[in-house]
VOBA-982670 format. One line per 3 residues: number of its first residue (from 1); for each residue x, y, z of C-alpha. Coordinates in steps of 0.5 Angstrom, whole numbers. Layout:
N
NUM) X:Y:Z  ...
END
This chain:
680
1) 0:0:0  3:7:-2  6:12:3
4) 1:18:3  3:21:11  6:25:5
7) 0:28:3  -3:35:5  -10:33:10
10) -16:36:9  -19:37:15  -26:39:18
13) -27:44:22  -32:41:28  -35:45:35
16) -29:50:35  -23:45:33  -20:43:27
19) -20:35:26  -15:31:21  -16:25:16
22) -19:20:20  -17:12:17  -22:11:12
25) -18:18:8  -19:18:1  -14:21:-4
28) -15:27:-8  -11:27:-15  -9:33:-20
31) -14:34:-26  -9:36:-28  -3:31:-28
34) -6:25:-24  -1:26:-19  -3:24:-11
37) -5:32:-7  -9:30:-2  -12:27:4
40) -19:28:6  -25:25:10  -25:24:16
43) -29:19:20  -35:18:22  -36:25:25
46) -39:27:33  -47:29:31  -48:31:38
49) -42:35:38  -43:39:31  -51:40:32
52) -50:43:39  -44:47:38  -49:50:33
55) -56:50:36  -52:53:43  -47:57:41
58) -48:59:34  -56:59:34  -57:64:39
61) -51:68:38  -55:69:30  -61:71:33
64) -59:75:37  -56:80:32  -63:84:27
67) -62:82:19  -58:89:19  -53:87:23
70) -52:79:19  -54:82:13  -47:87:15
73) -43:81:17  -45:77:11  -41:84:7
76) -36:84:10  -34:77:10  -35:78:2
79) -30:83:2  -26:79:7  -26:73:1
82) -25:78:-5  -18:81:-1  -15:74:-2
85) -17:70:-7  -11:68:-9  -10:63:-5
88) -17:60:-8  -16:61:-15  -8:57:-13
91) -12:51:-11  -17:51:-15  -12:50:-21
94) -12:43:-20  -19:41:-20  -18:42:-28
97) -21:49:-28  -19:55:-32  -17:63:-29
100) -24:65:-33  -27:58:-29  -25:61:-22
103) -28:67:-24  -35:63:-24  -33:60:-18
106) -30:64:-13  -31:71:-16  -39:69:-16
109) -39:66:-9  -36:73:-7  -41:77:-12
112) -47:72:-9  -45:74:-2  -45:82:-4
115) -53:82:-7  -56:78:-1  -52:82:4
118) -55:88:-1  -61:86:-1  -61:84:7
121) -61:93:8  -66:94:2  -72:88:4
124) -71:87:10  -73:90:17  -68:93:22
127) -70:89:27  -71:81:28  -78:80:25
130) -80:79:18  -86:82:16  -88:77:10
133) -94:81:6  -99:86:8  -103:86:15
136) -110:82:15  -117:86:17  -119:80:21
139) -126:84:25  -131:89:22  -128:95:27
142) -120:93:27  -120:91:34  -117:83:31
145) -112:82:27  -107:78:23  -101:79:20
148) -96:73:17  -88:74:20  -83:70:19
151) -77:68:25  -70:64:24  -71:56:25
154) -67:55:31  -64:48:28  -58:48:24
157) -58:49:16  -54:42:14  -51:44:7
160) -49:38:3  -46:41:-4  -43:38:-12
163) -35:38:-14  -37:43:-19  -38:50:-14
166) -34:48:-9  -33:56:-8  -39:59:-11
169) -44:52:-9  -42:54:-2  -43:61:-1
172) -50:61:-5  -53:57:0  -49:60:8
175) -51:67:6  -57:66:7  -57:61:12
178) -53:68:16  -58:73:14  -63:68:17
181) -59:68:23  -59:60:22  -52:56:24
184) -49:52:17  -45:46:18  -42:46:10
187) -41:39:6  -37:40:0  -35:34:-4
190) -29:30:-2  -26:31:-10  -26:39:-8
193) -26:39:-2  -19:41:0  -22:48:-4
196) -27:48:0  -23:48:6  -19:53:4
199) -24:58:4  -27:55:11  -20:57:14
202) -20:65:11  -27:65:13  -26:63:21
205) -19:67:20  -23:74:19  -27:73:25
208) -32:76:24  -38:71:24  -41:69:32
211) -37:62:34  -41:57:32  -44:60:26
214) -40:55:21  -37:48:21  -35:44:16
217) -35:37:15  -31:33:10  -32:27:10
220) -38:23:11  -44:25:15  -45:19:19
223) -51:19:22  -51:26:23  -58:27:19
226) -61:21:23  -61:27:29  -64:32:26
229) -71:35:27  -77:40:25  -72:46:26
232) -67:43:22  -66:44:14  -63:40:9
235) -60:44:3  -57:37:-2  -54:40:-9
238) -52:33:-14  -55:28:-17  -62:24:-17
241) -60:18:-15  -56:22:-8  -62:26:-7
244) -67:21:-7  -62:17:-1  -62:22:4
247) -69:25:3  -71:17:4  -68:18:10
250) -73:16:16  -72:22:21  -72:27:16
253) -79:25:14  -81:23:21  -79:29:23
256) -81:34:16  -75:36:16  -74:41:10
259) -70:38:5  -69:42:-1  -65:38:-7
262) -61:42:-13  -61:36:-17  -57:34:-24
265) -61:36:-30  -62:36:-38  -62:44:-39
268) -64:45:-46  -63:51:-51  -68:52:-57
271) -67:57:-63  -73:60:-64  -76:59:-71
274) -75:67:-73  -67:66:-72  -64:63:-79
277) -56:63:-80  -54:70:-82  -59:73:-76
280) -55:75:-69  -60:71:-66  -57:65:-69
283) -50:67:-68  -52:69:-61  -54:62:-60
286) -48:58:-63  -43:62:-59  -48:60:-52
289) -48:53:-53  -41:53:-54  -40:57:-48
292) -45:52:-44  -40:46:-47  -34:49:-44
295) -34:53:-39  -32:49:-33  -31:43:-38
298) -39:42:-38  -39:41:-31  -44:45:-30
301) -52:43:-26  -54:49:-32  -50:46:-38
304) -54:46:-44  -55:38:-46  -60:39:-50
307) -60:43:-57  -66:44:-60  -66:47:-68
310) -72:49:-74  -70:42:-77  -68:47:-84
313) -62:49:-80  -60:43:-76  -54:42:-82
316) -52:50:-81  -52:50:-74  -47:43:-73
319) -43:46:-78  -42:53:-74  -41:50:-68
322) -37:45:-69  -33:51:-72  -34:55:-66
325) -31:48:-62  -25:47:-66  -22:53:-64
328) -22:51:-57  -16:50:-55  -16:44:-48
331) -11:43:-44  -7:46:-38  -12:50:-34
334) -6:54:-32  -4:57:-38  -6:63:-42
337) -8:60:-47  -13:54:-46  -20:55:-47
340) -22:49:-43  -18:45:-38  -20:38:-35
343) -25:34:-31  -24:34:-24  -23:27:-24
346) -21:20:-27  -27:17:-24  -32:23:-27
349) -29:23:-34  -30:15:-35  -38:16:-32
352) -38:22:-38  -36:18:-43  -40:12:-41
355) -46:16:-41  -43:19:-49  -44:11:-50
358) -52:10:-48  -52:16:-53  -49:14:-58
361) -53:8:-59  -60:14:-61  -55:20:-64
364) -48:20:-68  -43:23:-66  -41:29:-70
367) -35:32:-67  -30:31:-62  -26:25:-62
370) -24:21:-54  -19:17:-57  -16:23:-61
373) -15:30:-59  -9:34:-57  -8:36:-50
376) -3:43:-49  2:43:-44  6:38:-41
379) 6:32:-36  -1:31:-37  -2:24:-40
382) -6:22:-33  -10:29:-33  -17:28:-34
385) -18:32:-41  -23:30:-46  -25:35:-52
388) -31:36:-52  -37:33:-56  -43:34:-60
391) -49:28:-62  -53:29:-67  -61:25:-66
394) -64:25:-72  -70:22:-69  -71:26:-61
397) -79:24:-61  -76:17:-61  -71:17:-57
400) -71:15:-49  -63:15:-47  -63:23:-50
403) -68:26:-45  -66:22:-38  -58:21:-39
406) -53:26:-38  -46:27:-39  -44:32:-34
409) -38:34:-38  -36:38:-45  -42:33:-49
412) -49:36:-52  -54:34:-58  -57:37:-64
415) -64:35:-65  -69:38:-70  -76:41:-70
418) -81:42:-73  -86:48:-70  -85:51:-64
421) -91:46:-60  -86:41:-62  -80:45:-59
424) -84:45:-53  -86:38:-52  -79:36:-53
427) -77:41:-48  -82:37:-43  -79:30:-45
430) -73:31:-40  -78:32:-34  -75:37:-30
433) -70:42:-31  -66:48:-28  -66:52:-34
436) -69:52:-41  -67:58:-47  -69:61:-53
439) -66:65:-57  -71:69:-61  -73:76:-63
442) -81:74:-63  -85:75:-58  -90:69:-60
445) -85:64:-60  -83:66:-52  -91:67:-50
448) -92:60:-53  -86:57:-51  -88:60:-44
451) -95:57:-44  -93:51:-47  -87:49:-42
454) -85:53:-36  -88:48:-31  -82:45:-33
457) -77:49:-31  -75:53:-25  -72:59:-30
460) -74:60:-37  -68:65:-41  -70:69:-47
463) -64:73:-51  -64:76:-58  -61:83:-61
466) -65:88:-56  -61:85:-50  -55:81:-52
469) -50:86:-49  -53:86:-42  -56:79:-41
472) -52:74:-37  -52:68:-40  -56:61:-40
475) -52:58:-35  -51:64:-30  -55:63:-24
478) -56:70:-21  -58:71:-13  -64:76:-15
481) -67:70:-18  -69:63:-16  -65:57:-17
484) -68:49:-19  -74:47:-22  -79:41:-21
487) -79:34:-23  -72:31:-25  -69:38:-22
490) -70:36:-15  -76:40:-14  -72:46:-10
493) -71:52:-9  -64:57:-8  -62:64:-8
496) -68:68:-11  -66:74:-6  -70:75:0
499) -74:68:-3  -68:65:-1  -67:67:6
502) -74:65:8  -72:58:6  -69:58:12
505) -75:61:17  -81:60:19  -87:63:18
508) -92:64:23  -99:67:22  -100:72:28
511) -107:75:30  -109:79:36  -110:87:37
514) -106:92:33  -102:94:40  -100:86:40
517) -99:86:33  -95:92:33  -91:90:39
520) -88:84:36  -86:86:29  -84:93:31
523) -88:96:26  -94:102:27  -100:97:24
526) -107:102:23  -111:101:30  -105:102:35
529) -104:107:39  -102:114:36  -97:119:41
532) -99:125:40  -96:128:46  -89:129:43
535) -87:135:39  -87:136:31  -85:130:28
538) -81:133:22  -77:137:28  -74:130:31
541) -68:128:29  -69:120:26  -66:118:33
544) -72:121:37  -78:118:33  -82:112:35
547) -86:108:31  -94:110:33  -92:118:35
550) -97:122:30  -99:129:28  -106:130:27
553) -107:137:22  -113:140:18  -119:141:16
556) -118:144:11  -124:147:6  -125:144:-1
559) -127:150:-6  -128:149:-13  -124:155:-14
562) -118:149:-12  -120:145:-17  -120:149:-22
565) -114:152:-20  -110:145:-19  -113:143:-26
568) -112:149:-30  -105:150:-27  -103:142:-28
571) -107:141:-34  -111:135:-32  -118:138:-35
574) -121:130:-33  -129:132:-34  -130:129:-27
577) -126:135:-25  -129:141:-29  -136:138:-30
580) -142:137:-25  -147:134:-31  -142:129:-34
583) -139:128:-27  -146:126:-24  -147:121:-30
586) -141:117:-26  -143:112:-22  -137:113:-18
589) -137:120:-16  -143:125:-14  -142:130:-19
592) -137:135:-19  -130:132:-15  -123:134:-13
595) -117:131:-16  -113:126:-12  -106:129:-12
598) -110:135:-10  -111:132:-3  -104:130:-4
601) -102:136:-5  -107:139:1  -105:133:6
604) -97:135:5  -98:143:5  -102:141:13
607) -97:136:16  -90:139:14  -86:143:18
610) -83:149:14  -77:150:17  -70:147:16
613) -70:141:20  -68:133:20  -73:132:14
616) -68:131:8  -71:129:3  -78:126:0
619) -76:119:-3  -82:116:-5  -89:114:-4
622) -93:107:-3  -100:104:-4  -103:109:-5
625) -111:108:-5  -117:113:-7  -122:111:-2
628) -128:117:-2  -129:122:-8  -129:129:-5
631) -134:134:-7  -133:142:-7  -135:144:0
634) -133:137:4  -127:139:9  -121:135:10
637) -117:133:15  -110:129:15  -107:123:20
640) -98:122:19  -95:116:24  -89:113:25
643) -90:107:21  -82:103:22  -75:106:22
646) -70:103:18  -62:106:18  -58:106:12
649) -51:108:11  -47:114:13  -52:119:17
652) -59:118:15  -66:112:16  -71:112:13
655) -77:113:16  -84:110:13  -90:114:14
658) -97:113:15  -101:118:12  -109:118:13
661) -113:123:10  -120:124:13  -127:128:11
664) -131:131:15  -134:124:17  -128:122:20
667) -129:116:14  -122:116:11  -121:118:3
670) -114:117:2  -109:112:5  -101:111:3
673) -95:110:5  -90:116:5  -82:115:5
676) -76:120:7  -70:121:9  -68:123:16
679) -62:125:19  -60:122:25
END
């Protein structure tokens, strides 16, 4: 037995110390050369140690912290990463991805982390509840309430992740579980796991996360999921035959245990049958697939596998791919030069082309050759390289291994079809994807294709000419939108911004009185006590402003020298303004009536203060709603709460307004939300 004390250990980082390889340690080998690096995989790890260092430690020390300040935490951790990445991109080589690979992997991961943290200050509250949707007016005179909120779960987020990402696959699911306030115990795969690692370290070196917050393991669970329960979550990224397994697992389903699979997919692109050869849809669309071929030597949950034609062009595109696929240069990720470096391993190039042999007994291989293909650079005999390979299937409605076999490398298969129902019914046949994309200038051919077939994808990419130069690409998973897609996808979802953090909470429907309510979610809601007694709002700085503390002004008299005064000097000469007799034959006005954004203009004149003060600017206003129409000769009066707070950067909040506009009747006539800049 060979000599492997030599080899660099991969260790796990388990309730505060690191743990090395244990006995059953596997070898990791270079993509690149073959040659031993690694050691991994430590022995069966202590459940109870990693689940109680997060759920006493970590969990308490999250949920203690507002949205804000993990969403703070998650930023500067990402610029933490960004400032030594180096280290990553070095290691990462050797898993046989290029620089420009690193750049999806690492830089994404980075990139990831930065839009939930953005969105974390944006969309959320600066405080511990999660507001999720408007309040519910449950009784007749709004003494009785509802309102859904979300909460961390207090279990452990357990995130069991591919090869592929062993950054990226990473970061895009801890984000999230940060902002939560959910503890991570990370489970990368053992073929990448010395990356994964290396990351793990530079995130505990930063310190800037609560102890206990992240732990990792890199071998095998052990019977870690057998522990877990309803406050638990499960986050699989891999293949259909793995995901199965662990959610079959008696506990997890005893327990309702969320569990939530990124699975492998058959991900197609289709050419819309407007995109002839001579367009640049056509050129778009040939550029993508390659694209989608060799990045990361096809190694991609996103990848194109399936590549769907207008059967008059299915010789036009072969010919223009197969040209676009022979200029990539495959070889040492290292250098400059390649275009395509290798497969992370002997074992995953040997599964790639026994997949190639199922579908070449439905498809003819029309480009790429494994048994005869140059390899730049030196010392690579036993480096896991391919080229890559295009099928043709000249008959896909006859075909069973090209809808539900996939080669996870730089394979994919040219089909043809005949109209754009037929494109769609192919699309369908691989039963679940996370991506589908169409390549199209006609908005017929998108609505049909989305009508037709986007129950069948988690995300549906549209390109031509008009967006070409702005869009991110077929493969690009971004965090503001939702990853994964039902049936063979796995039927989860990641990212989707805050989406994605609620994956990692609970709602919960909360009824009682308006104070009640108000007091639990740290926001003013319509019923609650309003405060009165305390000066101006407009003249307290941020600081001093309380949600509930209000200003009552008016009335103020509706003349029909105002209306037509505001009509003739904005223009809006609507006959339900100037009119008594056409107004009348409304039947939502009683004849004559003010304009709206006259009463929004009258309620501002009566609740701002004049004089300089914290009030810096206006910044928007929200669901606004005309309630009563207001005749001349009707009096108005106008109702401004603190509603909810939010800091922002530097000197400033926001504070969000409730404004209730009122007749003479005390019945409301206008209702919005109102946003400013404070000081603080």
């Amino acid at each position: 037995m060979p000599d492997t004390s030599a080899l660099t250990a991969v260790h796990s980082f388990i309730a505060g110390r690191w743990i090395p390889p244990g006995g059953e340690a596997r070898i990791i080998q270079s993509a690149i050369t073959g040659a031993p690096l690694y050691r991994a995989g430590s022995d069966a790890p202590d459940a109870a140690a990693i689940l109680g260092w997060a759920t006493d430690k970590g969990g308490p020390a999250l949920r203690a912290m507002t949205f804000h300040d993990r969403a703070r935490m998650v930023k500067a951790l990402a610029l933490w990463l960004k400032e030594h990445r180096q280290q990553l991109y070095d290691l990462s080589f050797d898993t046989g991805a290029t620089q420009k690979d690193h750049l999806i992997d690492v830089d994404g991961g980075i990139g990831t982390m930065l839009v939930f943290a953005s969105k974390g200050r944006r969309e959320m509250p600066a405080g511990q509840v999660y507001i999720d949707g408007a309040a519910e007016q449950i009784s007749r005179t709004g003494t009785f309430m509802g309102q859904h909120i979300a909460v961390p779960l207090q279990g452990v987020a357990v995130q069991i992740n591919a090869f592929n990402f062993p950054v990226w696959g990473m970061l895009e699911k801890l984000a999230p579980a940060l902002i939560a306030g959910v503890p991570s115990v990370v489970k990368p795969a053992t073929a990448t796991s010395y990356v994964t690692e290396a990351c793990i370290r530079l995130i505990l070196q930063s310190g800037l996360l609560p102890e206990g917050a992240v732990q990792l393991i890199t071998g095998g669970t052990g019977d870690m999921l057998d522990h877990l329960g309803g406050q638990d979550v499960v986050s699989f990224t891999g293949s259909a035959k793995t995901a199965l397994k662990l959610r079959s697992n008696p506990r997890l389903l005893a327990g309702a245990t969320r569990f939530t699979a990124e699975q492998d997919s058959l991900n197609a692109s289709v050419l819309g049958t407007d995109a002839g050869p001579g367009t640049p849809e056509f050129d778009l669309f040939v550029k993508e697939v390659h694209r989608e071929m060799t990045v990361k030597a096809g190694q991609k949950c996103t990848a194109i596998r399936r590549v769907m034609v207008p059967e008059r062009h299915v010789e036009a595109v072969i010919s223009a791919l197969s040209g676009r696929l022979a200029t990539t240069t495959v070889g040492d990720p290292r250098l400059d030069t390649t275009g395509m470096g290798a497969l992370v391993s002997q074992e995953q190039k040997s599964d790639v082309l026994s997949k190639c042999t199922q579908l070449g007994k439905e498809a003819e291989r029309v480009f790429g050759d494994p048994e005869s293909f140059s390899v730049e650079g030196e010392n690579l005999q036993k480096g896991a390289f391919l080229p890559p390979m295009l099928f043709y299937c000249t008959a896909p409605d006859d075909a069973a291994h090209l809808h539900d076999t996939e080669a996870f490398g730089p394979v994919a298969t040219v089909m043809g079809y005949r109209n754009t129902a037929h494109a769609a019914r192919l699309l369908n046949r691989g039963k679940g994807s996370l991506v589908a994309s169409v390549f199209t200038g006609d908005p017929e051919v998108a609505r049909e294709i989305t009508l037709a077939s986007a129950a069948f994808h988690g995300r549906l990419y549209f390109n031509n000419r008009a967006s070409m130069a702005e869009a991110t690409g077929h493969g690009a998973p971004l965090p503001h939108m939702i990853h994964g897609g039902p049936g063979r996808a796995g039927g989860g979802e990641e990212l989707g911004g805050v989406r994605g953090v609620l994956h990692y909470m609970q709602r919960t429907a909360i009824q009682g009185s308006p104070d009640i309510i108000s007091g639990i979610t740290g926001q003013w809601m319509p019923g609650a006590t309003e405060d009165q007694s305390k000066p101006h709002p407009f003249t307290r700085p941020f600081g001093d402003l309380a949600p509930g503390d209000t200003l009552t002004a008016g009335p103020r008299r509706i003349t029909t020298e105002d209306i037509e005064t505001f009509a003739h000097f904005t223009g809006d000469m609507f006959y339900a303004h100037m009119d008594e007799t056409t107004a009348a034959a409304n039947p939502f006005f009683p004849g004559r009536v003010a304009h709206g954004y006259l009463l929004l203009s009258f309620a501002a004149g009566m609740f701002v203060h004049p004089d300089p003060g914290p009030v810096l600017a206006n910044t928007g206003l929200d669901s606004l709603r005309f309630r009563a129409p207001v005749s001349p000769g009707d009096e108005i009066s106008v109702t401004l709460t603190v509603k909810a707070k939010t800091p922002r950067t530097g000197d400033y909040g926001e504070v969000r307004w409730h404004v209730k506009l009122t007749n003479a009747d005390d019945a409301t006539v206008a209702e919005y939300d109102l946003l400013t800049m404070n000081a603080v």
